[in-house]
N, C-alpha and C positions, 0 to 999 in steps of 0.2 A: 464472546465478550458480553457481558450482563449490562442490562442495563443504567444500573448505577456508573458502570467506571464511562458506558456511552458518554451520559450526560456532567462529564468532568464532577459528578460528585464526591464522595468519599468512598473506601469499598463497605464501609460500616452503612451506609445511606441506605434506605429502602426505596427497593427497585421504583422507576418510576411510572405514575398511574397511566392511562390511556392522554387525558388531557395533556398531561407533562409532556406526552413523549410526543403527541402534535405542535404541542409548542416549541419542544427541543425540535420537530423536524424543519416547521416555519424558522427557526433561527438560521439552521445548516442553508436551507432554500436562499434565505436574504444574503447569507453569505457569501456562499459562491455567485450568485449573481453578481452581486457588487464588487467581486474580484476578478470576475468574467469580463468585466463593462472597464474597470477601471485600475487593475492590482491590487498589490498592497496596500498603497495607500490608499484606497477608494475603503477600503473596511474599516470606516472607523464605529466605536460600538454602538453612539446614537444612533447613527446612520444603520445599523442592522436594526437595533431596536423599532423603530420606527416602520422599516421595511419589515418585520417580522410581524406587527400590530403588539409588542409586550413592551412592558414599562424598561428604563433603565434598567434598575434593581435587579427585575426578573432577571434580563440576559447576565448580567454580573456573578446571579446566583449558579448561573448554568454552567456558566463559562468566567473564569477570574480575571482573563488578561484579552486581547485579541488574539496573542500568541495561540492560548489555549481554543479561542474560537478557530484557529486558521487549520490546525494539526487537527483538530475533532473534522474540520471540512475534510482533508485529507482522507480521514479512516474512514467515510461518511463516501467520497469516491472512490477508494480501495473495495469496499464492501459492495459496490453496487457492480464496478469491474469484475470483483471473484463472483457474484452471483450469477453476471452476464458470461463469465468464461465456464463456469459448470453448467448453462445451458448449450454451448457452445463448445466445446472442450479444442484442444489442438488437434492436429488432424496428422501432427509428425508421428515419422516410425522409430523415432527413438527419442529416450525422454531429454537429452540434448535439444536435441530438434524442436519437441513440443515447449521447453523450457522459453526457449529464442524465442521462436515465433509467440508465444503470450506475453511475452516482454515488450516486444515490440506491436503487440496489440493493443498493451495498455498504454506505450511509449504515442500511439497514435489517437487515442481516446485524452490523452493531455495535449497532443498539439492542436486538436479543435480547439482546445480554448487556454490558448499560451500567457493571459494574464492569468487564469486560476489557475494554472501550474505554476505559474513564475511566484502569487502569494501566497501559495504552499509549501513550496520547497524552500519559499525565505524564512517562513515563519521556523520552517522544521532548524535549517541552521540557527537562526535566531533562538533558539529552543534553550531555556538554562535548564539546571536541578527541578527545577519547581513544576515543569511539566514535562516531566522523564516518564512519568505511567504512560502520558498520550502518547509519546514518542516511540514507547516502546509498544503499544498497543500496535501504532503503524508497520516499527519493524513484525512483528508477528502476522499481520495483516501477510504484508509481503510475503514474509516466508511460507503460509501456508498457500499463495496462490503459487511460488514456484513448487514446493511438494505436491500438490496436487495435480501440473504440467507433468510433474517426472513420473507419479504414478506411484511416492513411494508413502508409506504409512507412519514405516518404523524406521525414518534415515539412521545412519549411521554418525559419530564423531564426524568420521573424513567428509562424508556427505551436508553434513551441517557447516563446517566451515566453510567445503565449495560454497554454498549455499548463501553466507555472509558474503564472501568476496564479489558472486553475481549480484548479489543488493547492493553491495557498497558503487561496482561498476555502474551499474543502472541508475543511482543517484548523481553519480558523477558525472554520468553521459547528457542526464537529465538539464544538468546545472549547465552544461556546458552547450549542451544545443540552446537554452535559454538564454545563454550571455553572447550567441551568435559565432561560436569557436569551433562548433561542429556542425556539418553537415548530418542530414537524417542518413544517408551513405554510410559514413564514417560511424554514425552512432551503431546500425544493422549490424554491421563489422565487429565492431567492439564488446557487442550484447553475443555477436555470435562464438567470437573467442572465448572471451571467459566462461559461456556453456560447455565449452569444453571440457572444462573442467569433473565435470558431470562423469562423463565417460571416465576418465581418470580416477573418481572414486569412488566406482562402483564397485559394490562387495566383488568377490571372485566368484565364478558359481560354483556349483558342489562338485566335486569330480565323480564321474560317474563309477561305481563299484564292477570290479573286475569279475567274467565271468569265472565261476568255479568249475570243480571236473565235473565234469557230466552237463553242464549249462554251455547252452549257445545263449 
């Protein structure tokens, strides 16, 4: 992800300088603190601004709506999870296996701090037309920390859809232990079902060629 779509600008925008991109990080910083301390509603944008040391203006310029500041938080914790799970990798012996268990590592790195998941995953439902690039930058986000679990490069169609269906499940699990409807039990379970999937669409392997006369 380049820097421009980072900082909610245009993809025409030039990238952003050293300075910018300190200040884009003090805004993400005041962010999640203030949704950490207090949810959703704790983010309102003076209140970042101020926590961040930049003007109104500025943060507006970075960021259009809260919406947009809340899903930048988002890809902003996604990106620091995928970086902590490739020094870390899964440790399963099959990419089922490893899928689960990084789901439910990242599923454990949101429940330390269940007000900035709870204004994260609102903002993303919250999410209209208008900030469909962030949205979709997070779906990506996602998708490449489970291909990266499974181990695969070049997924397949079938494998790409499993692959929706485990995001979709993991958002839903997410929403749902956050409204109190699920145990962290119950969610393990449901992250580990739908990996199932995994196995299910995986290519078939090559069959092995027949000895001929004279070959053992």
């Amino acid at each position: 992800m380049t820097a421009d779509n980072r900082a909610g600008l245009s993809p025409s925008a030039p990238p952003l300088t050293e300075r910018q991109e300190a200040r884009r990080r003090r805004i993400l910083d005041a962010s999640a603190q203030l949704a950490a301390r207090g949810g959703f509603d704790a983010v309102q944008m003076r209140e970042v601004a101020e926590a961040a040391g930049v003007a109104l203006g500025t943060l507006y310029r970075y960021f259009p709506s809260k919406i947009h500041l809340l899903v930048a938080t988002m890809q902003d914790q996604l990106q620091h999870m995928h970086t902590t799970l490739r020094k870390r990798p899964p440790a399963g012996s099959d990419p089922a296996e490893r899928v689960a268990e990084t789901l439910m590592r990242a599923f454990r790195a949101l429940q330390r701090e269940p007000q900035l998941a709870d204004a994260m995953v609102r903002a993303l439902t919250f999410a209209d037309r208008g900030v469909s690039p962030e949205v979709d930058t997070v779906s990506r986000l996602t998708t490449a920390i489970i291909l990266d679990a499974m181990g695969t490069e070049r997924p397949s169609p079938e494998q790409l859809s499993a692959v929706r269906v485990i995001e979709h499940t993991w958002h839903s699990a997410l929403i749902t232990w956050l409204s109190g409807r699920a145990s962290i039990a119950q969610v393990k379970i449901d992250i580990e079902t739908v990996c199932r999937l995994i196995d299910l669409t995986a290519p078939a392997p090559a069959p092995t060629p027949e000895a001929g006369p004279g070959k053992r």
